[in-house]
C-alpha positions in Angstrom: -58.5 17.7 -27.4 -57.7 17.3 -31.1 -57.8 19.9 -33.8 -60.7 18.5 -35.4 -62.7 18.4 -32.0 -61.7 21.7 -31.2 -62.9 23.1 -34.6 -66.3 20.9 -34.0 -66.6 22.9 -30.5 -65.5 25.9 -31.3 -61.9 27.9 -30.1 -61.5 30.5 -27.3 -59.3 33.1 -27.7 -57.0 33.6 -25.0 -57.1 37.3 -25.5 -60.2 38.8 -25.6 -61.9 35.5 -24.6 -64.7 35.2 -27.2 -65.6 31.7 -28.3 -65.3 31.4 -32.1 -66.7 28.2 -33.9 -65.4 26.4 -37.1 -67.2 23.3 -37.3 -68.5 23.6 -40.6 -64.8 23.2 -42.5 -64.8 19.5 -40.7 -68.6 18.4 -41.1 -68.8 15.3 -43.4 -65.4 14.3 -43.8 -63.6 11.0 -43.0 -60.8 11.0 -40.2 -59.9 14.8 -40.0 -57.5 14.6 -37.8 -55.2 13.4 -40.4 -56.2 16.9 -42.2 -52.6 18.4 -41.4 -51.0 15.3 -41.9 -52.5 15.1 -45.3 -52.1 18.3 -46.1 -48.3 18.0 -45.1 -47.9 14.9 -46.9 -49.1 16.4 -50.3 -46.7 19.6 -50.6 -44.0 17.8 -49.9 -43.5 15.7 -52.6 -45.4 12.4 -51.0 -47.4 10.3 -54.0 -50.8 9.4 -53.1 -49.9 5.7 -52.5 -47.3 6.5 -50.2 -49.8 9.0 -48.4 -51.8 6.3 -48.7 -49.1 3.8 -46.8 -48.5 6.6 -44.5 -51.7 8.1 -43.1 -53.2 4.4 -43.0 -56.0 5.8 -45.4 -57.1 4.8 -48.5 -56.9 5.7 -51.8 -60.4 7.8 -52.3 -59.9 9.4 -48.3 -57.1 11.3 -49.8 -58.6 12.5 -53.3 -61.8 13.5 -50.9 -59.2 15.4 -48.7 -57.7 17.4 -51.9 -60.6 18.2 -52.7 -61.6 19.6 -49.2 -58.2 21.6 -48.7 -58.7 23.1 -52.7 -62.4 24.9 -51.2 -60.2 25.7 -48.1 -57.4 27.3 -49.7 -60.1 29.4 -52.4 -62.1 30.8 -49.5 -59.0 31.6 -47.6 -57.5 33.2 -50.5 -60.3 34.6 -51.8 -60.6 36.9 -48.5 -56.9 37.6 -48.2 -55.9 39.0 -51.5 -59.6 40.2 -52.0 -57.7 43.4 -49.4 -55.7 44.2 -52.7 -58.3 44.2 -54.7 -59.5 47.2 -52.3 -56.7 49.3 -52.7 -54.3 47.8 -50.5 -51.3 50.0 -50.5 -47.9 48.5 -52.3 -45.5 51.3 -53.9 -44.0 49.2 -56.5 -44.1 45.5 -57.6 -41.1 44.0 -59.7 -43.0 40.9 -61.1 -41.9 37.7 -63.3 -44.5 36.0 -65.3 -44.1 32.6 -67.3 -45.5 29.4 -68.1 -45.2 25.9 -67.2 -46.5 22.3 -68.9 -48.1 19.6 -66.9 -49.1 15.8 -67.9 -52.2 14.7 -67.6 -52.1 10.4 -67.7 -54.1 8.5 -69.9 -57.0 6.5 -68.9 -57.7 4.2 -71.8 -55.0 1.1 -72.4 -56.1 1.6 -76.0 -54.8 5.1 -76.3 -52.4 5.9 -74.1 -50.8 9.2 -75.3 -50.9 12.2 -72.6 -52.5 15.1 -72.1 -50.2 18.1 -71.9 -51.7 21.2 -69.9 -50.0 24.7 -69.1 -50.4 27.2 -66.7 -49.5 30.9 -66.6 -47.7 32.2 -63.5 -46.8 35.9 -61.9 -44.7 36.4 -58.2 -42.9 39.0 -56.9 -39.6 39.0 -57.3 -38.9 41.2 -54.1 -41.6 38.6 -51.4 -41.6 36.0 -53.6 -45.7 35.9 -53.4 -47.2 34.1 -55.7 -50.0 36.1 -57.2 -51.6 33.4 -59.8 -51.3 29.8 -61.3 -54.0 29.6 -64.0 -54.1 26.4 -66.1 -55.4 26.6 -69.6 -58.4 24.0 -68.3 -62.2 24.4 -68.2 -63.5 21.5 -65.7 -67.4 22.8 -66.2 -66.9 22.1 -70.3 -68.7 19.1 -71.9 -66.6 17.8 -74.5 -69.5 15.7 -75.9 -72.1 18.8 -75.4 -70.0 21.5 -76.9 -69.0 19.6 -80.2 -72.2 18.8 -80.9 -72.8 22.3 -80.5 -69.9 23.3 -82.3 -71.3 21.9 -85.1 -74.7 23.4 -84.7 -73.2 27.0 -84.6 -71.0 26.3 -87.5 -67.8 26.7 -85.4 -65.6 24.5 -88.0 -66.8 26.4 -91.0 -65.1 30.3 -89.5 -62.0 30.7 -88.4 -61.0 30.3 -84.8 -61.7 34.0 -83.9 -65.3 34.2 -84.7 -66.4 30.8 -83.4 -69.1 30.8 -80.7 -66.7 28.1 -79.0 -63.4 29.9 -79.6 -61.8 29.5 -76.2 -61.8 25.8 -76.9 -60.3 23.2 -78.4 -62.1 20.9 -80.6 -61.3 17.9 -81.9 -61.2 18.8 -85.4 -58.7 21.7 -84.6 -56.5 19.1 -82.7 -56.5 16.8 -86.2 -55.6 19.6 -88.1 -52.7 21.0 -85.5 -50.2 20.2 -88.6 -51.3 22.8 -90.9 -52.0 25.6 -88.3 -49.2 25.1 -86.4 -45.5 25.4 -86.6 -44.3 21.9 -85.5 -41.1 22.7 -84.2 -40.7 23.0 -80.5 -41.5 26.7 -79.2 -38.5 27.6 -77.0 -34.7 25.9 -77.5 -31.7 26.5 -75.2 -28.5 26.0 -77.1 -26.3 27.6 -74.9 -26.1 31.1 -77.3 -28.1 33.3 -75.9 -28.2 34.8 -79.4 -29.5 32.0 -81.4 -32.2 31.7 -78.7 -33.6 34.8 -79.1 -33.0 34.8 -82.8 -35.2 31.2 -83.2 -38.1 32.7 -80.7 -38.5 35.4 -82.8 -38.4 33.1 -86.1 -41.2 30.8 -84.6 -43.5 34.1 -84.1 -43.4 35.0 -87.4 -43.7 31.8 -88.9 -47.2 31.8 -87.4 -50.5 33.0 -88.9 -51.5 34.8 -85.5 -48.5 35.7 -83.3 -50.4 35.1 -80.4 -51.5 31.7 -80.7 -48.9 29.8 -79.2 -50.1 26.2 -78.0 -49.7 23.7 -80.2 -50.5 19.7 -79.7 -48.0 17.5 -80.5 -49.2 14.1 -82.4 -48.0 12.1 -78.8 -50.7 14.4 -76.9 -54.3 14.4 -76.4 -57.2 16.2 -75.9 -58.5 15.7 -72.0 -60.8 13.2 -71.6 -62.6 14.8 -69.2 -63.5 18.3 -69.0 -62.1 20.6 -72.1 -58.5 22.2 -72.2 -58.5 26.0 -73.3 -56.8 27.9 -76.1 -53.7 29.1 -74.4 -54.2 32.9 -75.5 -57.2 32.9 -73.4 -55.6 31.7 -69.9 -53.1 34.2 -70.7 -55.5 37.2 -70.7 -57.4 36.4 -68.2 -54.3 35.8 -65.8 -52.9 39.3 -66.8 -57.0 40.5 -66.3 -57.0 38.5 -63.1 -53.6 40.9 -61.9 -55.1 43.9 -63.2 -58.1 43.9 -60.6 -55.6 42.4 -58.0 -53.5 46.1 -58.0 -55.6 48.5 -57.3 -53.5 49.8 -54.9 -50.2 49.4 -56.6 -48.4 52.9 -57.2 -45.6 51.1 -59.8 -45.3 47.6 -61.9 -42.5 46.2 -63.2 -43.3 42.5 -65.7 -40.2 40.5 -66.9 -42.2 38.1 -69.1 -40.5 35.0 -71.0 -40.0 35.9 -74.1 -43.3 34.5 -75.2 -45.6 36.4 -77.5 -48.9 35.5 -76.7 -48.0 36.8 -72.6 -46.3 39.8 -73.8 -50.0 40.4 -75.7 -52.1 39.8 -73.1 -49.8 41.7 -70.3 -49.4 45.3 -73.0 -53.4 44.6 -73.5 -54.3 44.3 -69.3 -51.9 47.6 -68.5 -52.1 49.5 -71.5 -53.5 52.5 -69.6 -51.0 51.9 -67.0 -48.2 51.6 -69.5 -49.6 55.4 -70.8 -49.4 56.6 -67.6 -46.3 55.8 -67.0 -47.0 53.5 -64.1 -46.0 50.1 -65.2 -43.6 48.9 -67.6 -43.0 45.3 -69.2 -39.7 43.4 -70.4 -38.8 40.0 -72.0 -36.2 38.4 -70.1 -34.3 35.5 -72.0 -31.9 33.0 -69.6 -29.7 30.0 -70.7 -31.2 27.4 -68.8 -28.5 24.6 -70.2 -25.8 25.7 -67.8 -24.6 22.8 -65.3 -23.8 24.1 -61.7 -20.1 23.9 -62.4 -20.3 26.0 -65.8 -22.4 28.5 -63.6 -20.0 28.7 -61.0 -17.0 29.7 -64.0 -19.4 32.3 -65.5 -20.0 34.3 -62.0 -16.4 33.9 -61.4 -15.3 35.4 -64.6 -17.6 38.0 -64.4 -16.5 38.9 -60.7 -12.8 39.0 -61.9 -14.1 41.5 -65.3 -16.4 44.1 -62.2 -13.2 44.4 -60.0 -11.5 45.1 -63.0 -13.7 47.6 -64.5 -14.3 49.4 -61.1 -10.9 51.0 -61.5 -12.2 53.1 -64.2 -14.8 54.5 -61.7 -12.9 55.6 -58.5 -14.9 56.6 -55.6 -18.6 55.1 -57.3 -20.2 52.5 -55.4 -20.4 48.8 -56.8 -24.1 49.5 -57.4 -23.2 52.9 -59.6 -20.6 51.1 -61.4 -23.2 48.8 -62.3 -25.1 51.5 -63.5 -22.3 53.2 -65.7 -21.6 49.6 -67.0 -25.3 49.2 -68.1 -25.5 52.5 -69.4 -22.6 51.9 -71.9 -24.3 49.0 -73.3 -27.6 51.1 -73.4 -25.8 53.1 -76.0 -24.9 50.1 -78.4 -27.7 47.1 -77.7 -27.9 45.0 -80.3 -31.4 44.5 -82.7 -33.6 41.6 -82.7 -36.6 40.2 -84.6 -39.1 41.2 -87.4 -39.7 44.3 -85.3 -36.2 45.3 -84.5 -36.4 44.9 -80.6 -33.6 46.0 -79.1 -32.2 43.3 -76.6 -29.2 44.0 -73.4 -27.1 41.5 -72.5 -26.8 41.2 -68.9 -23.0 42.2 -67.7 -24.0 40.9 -63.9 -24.8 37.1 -63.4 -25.8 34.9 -60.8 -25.7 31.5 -60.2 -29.6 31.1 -60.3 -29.4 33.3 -63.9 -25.9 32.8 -65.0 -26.7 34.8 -68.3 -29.7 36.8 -69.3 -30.8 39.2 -72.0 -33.6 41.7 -71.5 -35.4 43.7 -73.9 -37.8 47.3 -72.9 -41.0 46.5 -74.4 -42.7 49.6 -73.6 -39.7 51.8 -74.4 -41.1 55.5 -74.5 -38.3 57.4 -73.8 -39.8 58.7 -70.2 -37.0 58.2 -68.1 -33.5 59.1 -68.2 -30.8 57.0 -68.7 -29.6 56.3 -64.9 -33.0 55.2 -63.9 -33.6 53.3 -67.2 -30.3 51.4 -66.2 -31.5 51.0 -62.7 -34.8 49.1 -64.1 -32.4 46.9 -66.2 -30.1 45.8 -63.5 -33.8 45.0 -61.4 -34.4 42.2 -64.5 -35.1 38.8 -63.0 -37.8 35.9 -63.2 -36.7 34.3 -59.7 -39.8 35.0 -58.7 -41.7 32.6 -60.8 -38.7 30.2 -61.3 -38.3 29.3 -57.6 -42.2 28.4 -57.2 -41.8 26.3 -60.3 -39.0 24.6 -59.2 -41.8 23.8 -56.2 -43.8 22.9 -57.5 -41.5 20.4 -59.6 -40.2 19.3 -56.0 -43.0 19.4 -53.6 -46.2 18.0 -55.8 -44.9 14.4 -57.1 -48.2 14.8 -59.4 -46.6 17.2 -61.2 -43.1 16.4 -61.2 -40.7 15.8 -64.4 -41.2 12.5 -66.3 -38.1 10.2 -65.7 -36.6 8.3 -68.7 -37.1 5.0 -69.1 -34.6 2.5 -69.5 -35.6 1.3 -72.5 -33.8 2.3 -76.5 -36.7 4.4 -77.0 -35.9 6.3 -74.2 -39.7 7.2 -73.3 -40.3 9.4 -70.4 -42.2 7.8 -67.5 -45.2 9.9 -65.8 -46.2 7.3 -63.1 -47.1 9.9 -61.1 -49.1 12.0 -63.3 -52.6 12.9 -62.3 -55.6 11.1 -64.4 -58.0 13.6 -64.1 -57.1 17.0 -64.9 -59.2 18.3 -62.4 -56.1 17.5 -60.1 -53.3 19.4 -61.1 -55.4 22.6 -60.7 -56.2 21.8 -57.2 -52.8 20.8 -56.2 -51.6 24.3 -57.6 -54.1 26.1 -55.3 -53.0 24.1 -52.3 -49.3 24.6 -53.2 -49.8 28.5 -53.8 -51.7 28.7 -50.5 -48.8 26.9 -48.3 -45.7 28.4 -49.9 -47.7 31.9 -49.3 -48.7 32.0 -46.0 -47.4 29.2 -43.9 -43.9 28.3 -45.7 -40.8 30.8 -43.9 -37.6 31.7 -46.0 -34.7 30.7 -43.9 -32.7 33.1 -45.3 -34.9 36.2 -45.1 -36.0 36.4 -41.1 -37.9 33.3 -41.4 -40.8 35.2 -42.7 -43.5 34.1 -44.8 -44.2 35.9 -49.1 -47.3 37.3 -47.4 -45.8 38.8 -44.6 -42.8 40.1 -46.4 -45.6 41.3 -49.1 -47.4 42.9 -45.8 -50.5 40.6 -46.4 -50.1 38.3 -42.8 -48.4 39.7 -39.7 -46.9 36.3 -38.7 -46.4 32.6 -39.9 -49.9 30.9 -40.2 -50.3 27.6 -39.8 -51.5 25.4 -41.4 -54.9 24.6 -39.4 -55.3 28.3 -40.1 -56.2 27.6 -43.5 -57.9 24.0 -42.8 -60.5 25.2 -41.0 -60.6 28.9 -41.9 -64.4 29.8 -42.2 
């Protein structure tokens, strides 16, 4: 019997033998026994022609399966982390939060610039679960509906804070993106830490709100359909999203990108938190521009410098040394910004974050300096960086561009979504699988949820297909 006839039937436990039925997650659909296969095909990397070629299905079979397995994966995850929002016990999370930009393809031969999209992301750096993906995206907005409306309210006459409409972008705003916005690019990596942190900081106060940082180049577009949301917005509602989502959390930990608009809406989520003592937040800056081989020098050198410098130390541990290295540079950390934020350079690299700065943002002075080290030395975002890199890897949709061949050099998006709808889906789905049913080899073979404690064991993925 097939897995879509069994969940048509109904499944016995072997246990307790009490029939269970799940008939309703397959009713209406096209060929479900290629659910898994599907569902397979599309987290690891697979285009939808070649899923297409594969599954022998067409085109429209596959956007209707997507769209089944994105209700699937909601109502599954909806009752699994609904347990945290009940208090589920967790004595500390150390958590890395960031962003990440998506193309949207265009649909008109006429006007065929992209849209660009973003969405804000938070793991755990310990499990490696991936609490959110929230992309700055309303599908439910009328683009026709709410200009017209716009207008009627007298949205373009205020500024952007007291408009009935402010969470979205209007045309008009996207004409004048020129004046309102600085133009050049929001993040660099030169290779200087330094200069990095030194241009972030420049770009904030260049701006007329420091935490209004989207911006729409002229090669980018407003969505065709549905409306794309202010990115200031997304961002509080993520941190929002995270603050009803630990309840039961004893202790927090954020390294943010140094990005002022999640820095803003993270300080404004926890700020009670951040009174009591109970959660803390850092910007964490990493030189992204390193090849393998230049990484491979730099955690070389730096092993060579720790061997050294434990001599001065006899009978400390390699993890105290660390601490009574990071506690020297406590004393002397260099000043940063319009605001004079004090940054530490990291003295302990890896090859994933071969160099790395980090910065306290809510410094008060409550702890004492071996524990304050201790927090420093915990700075990471590998958290939030591998699940990109998955999403990069495992959803050809949302892939990097590849250059064309051409002298212009233009990127190519072939496998770009069309509607924006998609990307947003295929996040869900991804978040779902890499949670739940996806093992680290390296790690016992256990899943982020049961390393988190939120599974017992692997699921698979029929677990989630016809969860009900």
């Amino acid at each position: 019997m097939g897995i879509a006839e069994q969940a048509q039937r109904g499944i016995k436990c072997k246990a307790c033998g009490k029939t269970f039925a799940v008939g309703k997650s397959t009713r209406g659909q096209k060929a479900p026994e290629k659910n898994r296969q599907i569902f397979m095909e599309v987290v690891n990397g697979n285009p939808i022609k070649r899923i297409c070629e594969l599954a022998n299905v067409r085109p429209q079979t596959v956007y209707n399966k997507i769209d089944f397995f994105h209700e699937q994966c909601l109502k599954f995850l909806g009752d699994k982390e609904r347990r945290l929002k009940e208090g589920f016990p967790i004595e500390k999370l150390y958590l890395s939060s960031d962003r990440q930009d998506y193309i949207v393809n265009w649909t008109h031969r006429k006007d065929k610039r992209t849209t660009q999209l973003s969405a804000v992301g938070t793991a755990d750096n310990g499990s490696g679960y991936v609490f959110g993906m929230h992309l700055n995206f309303d599908p439910d907005a009328d683009p026709i509906a709410t200009e017209a409306a716009a207008h009627v309210a007298g949205d373009y006459q205020v500024k952007l804070p007291f408009r009935q409409f402010a969470r979205l972008w209007l045309v008009q705003d996207y004409g004048s993106e020129k004046d309102t916005f600085d133009t050049a690019p929001q993040k660099i990596t030169s290779g200087n830490l330094t200069k990095d942190i030194e241009y972030a900081y420049n770009v904030v106060a260049r701006r007329e709100d420091t935490e209004i940082s989207d911006r729409i180049p002229a090669t980018h577009k407003l969505p065709a359909q549905g409306m794309q949301v202010h990115a200031e917005y997304t961002l509080y509602a993520h941190f929002q999203f995270l603050k009803q989502l630990f309840g039961g959390v004893g202790k927090l930990r954020f390294f943010l990108d140094q990005d002022s608009g999640i820095r803003a809406a993270c300080l404004s989520a926890f700020q009670e938190e951040i009174r009591a003592n109970t959660a803390d937040a850092f910007f964490v800056t990493i030189d992204t521009s390193m090849t393998q081989d230049q990484k491979r020098e730099e955690v070389g050198l730096r092993r060579e410098a720790f061997k050294r410098e434990k001599d001065r130390f006899p009978g400390k541990s390699d993890y105290q040394v660390k601490i009574e290295l990071v506690k020297e540079q406590l004393a002397n950390m260099p000043r940063f910004g319009p605001w004079g934020d004090r940054w530490l350079f990291h003295p302990f690299p890896t090859m994933q974050e071969p160099k790395m700065a980090i910065c306290h943002l809510t410094d008060q002075a409550q702890y004492d300096v071996d524990h304050l080290a201790g927090l420093y030395l915990k700075a990471s975002m590998s958290g939030i960086d591998v699940f990109f890199q998955m999403v990069r890897s495992r959803l050809s949709a949302l892939s990097r561009g590849v250059p064309t061949a051409g002298s212009a050099r233009r990127i190519c998006h072939r496998n770009s979504p069309y509607n924006p709808k998609m990307t947003e889906k295929l996040l869900i789905i991804l978040r779902t699988y890499v949670n739940y049913c996806l093992p680290s080899s390296n790690k016992n073979a256990k899943t982020r949820a049961m390393r988190l404690g939120l599974a017992k064991g692997k699921l698979r993925v029929e677990d989630i297909l016809y969860y009900s």
